[in-house]
VMD Tcl script that builds the backbone (N, CA, C; Angstrom):
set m [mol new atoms 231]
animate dup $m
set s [atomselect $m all]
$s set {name element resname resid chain x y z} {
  {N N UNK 1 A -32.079 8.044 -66.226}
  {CA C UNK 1 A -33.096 7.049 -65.909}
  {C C UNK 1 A -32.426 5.823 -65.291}
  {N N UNK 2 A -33.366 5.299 -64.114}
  {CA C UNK 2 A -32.535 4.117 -63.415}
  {C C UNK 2 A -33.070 2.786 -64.187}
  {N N UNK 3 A -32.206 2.061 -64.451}
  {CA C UNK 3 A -32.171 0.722 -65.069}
  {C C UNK 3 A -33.264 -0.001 -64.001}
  {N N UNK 4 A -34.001 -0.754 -64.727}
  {CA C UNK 4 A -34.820 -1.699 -63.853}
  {C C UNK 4 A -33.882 -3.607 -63.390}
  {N N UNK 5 A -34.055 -3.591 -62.636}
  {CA C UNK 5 A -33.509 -5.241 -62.169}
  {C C UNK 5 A -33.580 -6.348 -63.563}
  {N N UNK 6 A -34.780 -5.811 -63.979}
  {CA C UNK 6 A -34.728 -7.121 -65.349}
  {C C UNK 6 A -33.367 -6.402 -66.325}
  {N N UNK 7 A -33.411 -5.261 -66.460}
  {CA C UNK 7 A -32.343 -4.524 -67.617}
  {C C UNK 7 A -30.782 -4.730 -66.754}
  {N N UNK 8 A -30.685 -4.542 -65.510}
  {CA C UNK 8 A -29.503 -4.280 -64.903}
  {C C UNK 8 A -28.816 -6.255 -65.130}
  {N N UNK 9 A -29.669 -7.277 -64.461}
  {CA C UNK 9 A -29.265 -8.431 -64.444}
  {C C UNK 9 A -29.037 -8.720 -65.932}
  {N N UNK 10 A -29.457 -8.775 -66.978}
  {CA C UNK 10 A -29.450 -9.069 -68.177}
  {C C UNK 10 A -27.668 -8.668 -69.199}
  {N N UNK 11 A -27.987 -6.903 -68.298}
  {CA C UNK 11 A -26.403 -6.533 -68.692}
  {C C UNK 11 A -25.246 -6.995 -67.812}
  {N N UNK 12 A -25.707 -7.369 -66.516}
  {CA C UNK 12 A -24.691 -8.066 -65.852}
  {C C UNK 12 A -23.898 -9.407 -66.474}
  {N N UNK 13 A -25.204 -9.938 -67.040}
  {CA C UNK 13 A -24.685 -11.695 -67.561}
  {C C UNK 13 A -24.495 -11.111 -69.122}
  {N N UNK 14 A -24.107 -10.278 -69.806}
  {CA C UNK 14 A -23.757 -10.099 -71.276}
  {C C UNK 14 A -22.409 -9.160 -70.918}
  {N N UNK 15 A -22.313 -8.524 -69.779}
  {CA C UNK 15 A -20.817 -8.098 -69.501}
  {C C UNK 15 A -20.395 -9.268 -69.045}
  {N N UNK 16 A -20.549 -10.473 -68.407}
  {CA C UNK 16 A -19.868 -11.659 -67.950}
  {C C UNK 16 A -19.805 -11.516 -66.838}
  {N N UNK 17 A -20.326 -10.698 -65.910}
  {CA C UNK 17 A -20.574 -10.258 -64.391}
  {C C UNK 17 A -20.333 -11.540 -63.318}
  {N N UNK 18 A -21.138 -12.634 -64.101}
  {CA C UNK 18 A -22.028 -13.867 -63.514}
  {C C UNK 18 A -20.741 -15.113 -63.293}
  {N N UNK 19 A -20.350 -16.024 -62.305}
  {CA C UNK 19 A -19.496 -16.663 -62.146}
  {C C UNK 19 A -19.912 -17.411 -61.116}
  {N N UNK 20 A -20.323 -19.064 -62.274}
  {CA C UNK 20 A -21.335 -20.152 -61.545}
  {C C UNK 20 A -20.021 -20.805 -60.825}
  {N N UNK 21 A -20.506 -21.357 -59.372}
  {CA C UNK 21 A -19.255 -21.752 -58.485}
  {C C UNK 21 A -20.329 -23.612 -58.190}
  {N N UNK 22 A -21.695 -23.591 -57.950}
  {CA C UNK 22 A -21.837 -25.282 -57.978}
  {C C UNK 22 A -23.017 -25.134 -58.578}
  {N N UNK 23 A -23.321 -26.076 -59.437}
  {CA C UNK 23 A -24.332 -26.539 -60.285}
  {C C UNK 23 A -24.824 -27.882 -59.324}
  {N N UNK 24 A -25.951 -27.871 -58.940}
  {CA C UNK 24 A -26.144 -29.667 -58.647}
  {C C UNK 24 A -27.522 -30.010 -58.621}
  {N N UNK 25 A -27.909 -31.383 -58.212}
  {CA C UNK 25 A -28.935 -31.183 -57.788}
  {C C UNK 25 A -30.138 -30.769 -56.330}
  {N N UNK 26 A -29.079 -30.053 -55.357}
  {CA C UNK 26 A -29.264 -29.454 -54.681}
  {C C UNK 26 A -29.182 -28.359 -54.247}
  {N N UNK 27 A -28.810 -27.629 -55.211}
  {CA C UNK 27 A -28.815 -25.936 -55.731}
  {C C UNK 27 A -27.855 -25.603 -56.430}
  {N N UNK 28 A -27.908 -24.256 -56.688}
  {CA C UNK 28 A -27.190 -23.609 -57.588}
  {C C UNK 28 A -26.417 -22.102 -57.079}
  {N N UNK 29 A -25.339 -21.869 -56.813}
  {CA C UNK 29 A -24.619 -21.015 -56.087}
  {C C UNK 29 A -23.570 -19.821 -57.363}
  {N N UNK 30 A -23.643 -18.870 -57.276}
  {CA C UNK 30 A -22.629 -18.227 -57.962}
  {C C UNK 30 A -22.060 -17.091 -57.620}
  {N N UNK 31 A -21.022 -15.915 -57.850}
  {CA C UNK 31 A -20.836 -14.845 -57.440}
  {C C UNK 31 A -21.674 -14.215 -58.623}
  {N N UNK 32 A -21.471 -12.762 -58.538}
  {CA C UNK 32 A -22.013 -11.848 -59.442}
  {C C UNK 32 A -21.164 -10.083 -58.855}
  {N N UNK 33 A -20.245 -9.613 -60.066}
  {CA C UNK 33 A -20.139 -8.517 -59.665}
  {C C UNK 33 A -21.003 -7.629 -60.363}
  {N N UNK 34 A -21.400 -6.953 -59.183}
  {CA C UNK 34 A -22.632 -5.455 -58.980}
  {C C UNK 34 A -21.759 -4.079 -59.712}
  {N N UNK 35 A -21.984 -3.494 -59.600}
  {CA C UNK 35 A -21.790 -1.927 -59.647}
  {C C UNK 35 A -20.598 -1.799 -59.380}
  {N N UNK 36 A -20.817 -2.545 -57.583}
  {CA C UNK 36 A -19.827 -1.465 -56.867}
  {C C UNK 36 A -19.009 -3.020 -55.982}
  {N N UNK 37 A -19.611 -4.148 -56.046}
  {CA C UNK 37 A -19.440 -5.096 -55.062}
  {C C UNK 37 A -19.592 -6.220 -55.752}
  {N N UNK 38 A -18.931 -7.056 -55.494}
  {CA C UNK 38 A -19.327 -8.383 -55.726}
  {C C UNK 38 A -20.317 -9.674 -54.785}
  {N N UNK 39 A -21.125 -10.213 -55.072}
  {CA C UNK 39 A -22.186 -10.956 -54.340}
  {C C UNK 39 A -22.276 -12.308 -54.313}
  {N N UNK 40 A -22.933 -12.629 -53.414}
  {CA C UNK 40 A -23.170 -14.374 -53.435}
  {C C UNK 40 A -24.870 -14.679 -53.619}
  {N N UNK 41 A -24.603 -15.092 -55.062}
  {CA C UNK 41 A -26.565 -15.320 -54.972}
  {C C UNK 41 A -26.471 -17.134 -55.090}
  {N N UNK 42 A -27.625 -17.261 -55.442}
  {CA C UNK 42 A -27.783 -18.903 -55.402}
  {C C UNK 42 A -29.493 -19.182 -55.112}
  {N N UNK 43 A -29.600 -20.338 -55.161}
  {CA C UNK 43 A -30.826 -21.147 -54.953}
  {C C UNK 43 A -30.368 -22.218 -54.232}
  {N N UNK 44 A -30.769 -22.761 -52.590}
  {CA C UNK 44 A -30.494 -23.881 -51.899}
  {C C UNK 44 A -31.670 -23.951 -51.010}
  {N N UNK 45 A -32.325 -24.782 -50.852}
  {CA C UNK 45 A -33.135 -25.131 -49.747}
  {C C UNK 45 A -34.695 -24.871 -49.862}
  {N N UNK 46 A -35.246 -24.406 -51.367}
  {CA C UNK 46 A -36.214 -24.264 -51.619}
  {C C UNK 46 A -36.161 -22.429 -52.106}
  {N N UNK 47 A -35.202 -21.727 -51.638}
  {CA C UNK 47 A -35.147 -20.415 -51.598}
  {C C UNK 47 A -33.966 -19.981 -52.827}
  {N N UNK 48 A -34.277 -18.587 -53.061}
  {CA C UNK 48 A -33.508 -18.243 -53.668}
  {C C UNK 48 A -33.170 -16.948 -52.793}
  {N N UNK 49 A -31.800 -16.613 -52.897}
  {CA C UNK 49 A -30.584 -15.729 -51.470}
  {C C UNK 49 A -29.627 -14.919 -52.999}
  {N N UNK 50 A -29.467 -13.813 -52.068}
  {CA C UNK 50 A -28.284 -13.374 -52.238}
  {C C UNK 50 A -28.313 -12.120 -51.414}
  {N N UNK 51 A -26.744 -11.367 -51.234}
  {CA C UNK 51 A -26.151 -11.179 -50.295}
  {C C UNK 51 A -26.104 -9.438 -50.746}
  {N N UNK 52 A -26.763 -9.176 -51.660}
  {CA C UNK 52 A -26.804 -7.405 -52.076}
  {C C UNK 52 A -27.605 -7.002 -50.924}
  {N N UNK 53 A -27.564 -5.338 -50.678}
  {CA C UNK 53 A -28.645 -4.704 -49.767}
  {C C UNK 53 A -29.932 -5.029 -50.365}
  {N N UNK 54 A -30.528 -5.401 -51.359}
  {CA C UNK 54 A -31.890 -5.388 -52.247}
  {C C UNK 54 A -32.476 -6.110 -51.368}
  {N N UNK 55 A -32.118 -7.283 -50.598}
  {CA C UNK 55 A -32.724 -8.067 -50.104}
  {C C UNK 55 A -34.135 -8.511 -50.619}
  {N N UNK 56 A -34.252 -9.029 -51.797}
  {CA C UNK 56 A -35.131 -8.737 -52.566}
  {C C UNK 56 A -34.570 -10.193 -53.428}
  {N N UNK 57 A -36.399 -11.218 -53.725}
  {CA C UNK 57 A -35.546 -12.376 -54.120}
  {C C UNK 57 A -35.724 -11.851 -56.680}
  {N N UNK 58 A -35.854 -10.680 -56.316}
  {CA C UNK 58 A -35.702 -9.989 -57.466}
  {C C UNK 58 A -34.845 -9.145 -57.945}
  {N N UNK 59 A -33.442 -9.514 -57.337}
  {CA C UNK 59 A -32.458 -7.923 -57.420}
  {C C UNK 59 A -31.880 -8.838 -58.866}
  {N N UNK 60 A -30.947 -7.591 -59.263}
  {CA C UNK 60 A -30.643 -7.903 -60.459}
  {C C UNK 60 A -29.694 -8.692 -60.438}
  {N N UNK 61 A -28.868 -9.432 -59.661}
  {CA C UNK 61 A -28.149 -10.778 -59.520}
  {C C UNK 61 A -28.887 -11.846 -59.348}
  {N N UNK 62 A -29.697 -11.519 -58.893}
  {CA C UNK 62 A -30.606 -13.018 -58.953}
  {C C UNK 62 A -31.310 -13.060 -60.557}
  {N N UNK 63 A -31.824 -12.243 -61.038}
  {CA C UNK 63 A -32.001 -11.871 -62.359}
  {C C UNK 63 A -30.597 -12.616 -63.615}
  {N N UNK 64 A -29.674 -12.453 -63.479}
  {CA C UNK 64 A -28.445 -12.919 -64.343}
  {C C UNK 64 A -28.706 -14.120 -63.588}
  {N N UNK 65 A -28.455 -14.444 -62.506}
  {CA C UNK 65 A -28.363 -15.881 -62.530}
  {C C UNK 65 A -29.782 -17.120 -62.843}
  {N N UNK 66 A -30.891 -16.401 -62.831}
  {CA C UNK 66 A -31.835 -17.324 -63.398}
  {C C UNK 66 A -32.069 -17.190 -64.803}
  {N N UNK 67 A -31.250 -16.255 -65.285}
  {CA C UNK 67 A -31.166 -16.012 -67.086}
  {C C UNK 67 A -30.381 -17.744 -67.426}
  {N N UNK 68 A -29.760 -17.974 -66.510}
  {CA C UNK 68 A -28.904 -19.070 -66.925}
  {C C UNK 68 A -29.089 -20.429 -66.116}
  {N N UNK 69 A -30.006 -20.237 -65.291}
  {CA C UNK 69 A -30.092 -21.717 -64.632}
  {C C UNK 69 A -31.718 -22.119 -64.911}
  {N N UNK 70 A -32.733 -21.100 -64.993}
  {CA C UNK 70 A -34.627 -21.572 -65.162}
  {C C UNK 70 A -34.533 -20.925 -66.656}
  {N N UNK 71 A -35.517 -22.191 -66.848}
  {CA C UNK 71 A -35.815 -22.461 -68.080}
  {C C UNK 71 A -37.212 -21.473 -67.943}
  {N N UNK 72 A -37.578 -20.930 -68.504}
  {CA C UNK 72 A -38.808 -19.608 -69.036}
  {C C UNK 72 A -40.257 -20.249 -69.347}
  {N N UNK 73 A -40.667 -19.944 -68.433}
  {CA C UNK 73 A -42.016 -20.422 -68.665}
  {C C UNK 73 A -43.127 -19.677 -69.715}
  {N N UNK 74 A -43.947 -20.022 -70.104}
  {CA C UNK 74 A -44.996 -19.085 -71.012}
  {C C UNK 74 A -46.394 -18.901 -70.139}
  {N N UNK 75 A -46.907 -17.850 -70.049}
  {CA C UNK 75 A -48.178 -17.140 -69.438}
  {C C UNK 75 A -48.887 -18.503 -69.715}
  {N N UNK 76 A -49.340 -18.572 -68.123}
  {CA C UNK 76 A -50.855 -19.609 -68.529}
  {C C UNK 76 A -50.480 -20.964 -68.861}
  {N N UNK 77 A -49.274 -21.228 -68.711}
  {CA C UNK 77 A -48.959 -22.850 -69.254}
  {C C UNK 77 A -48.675 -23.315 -67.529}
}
mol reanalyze $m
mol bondsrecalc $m
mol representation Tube
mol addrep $m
């Protein structure tokens, strides 16, 4: 069975995958090693990027890295 993006990012940042490079108040940048590769995700400019084929602002590096930078909202609030 294939791991979903929420399960894959989650084990990325509890193996230590995740490696924050700038914190500010104009974004947030980090690597993340994948599987097979290592990546550049981040949040700058209103967007959130990273550099996997997923091209997808839901792949599972972007997943580890908002485990640790957004605070969790609750349904309906």
């Amino acid at each position: 069975m294939r791991e979903s993006a929420e399960v894959k990012g989650r084990r990325y940042l509890t193996e230590g995958r995740l490696t924050l490079r700038h914190v500010g108040v104009d974004g947030v940048a980090a690597v993340v090693r994948g599987d097979g590769a290592w990546h550049r995700a981040g949040y700058m400019g209103g967007h959130w990027y990273c550099t996997c084929p997923a091209l997808s602002a839901n792949c599972s590096h972007l997943v580890a890295l908002r485990l640790v930078t957004v605070a969790p909202t609750k349904a309906g609030a």
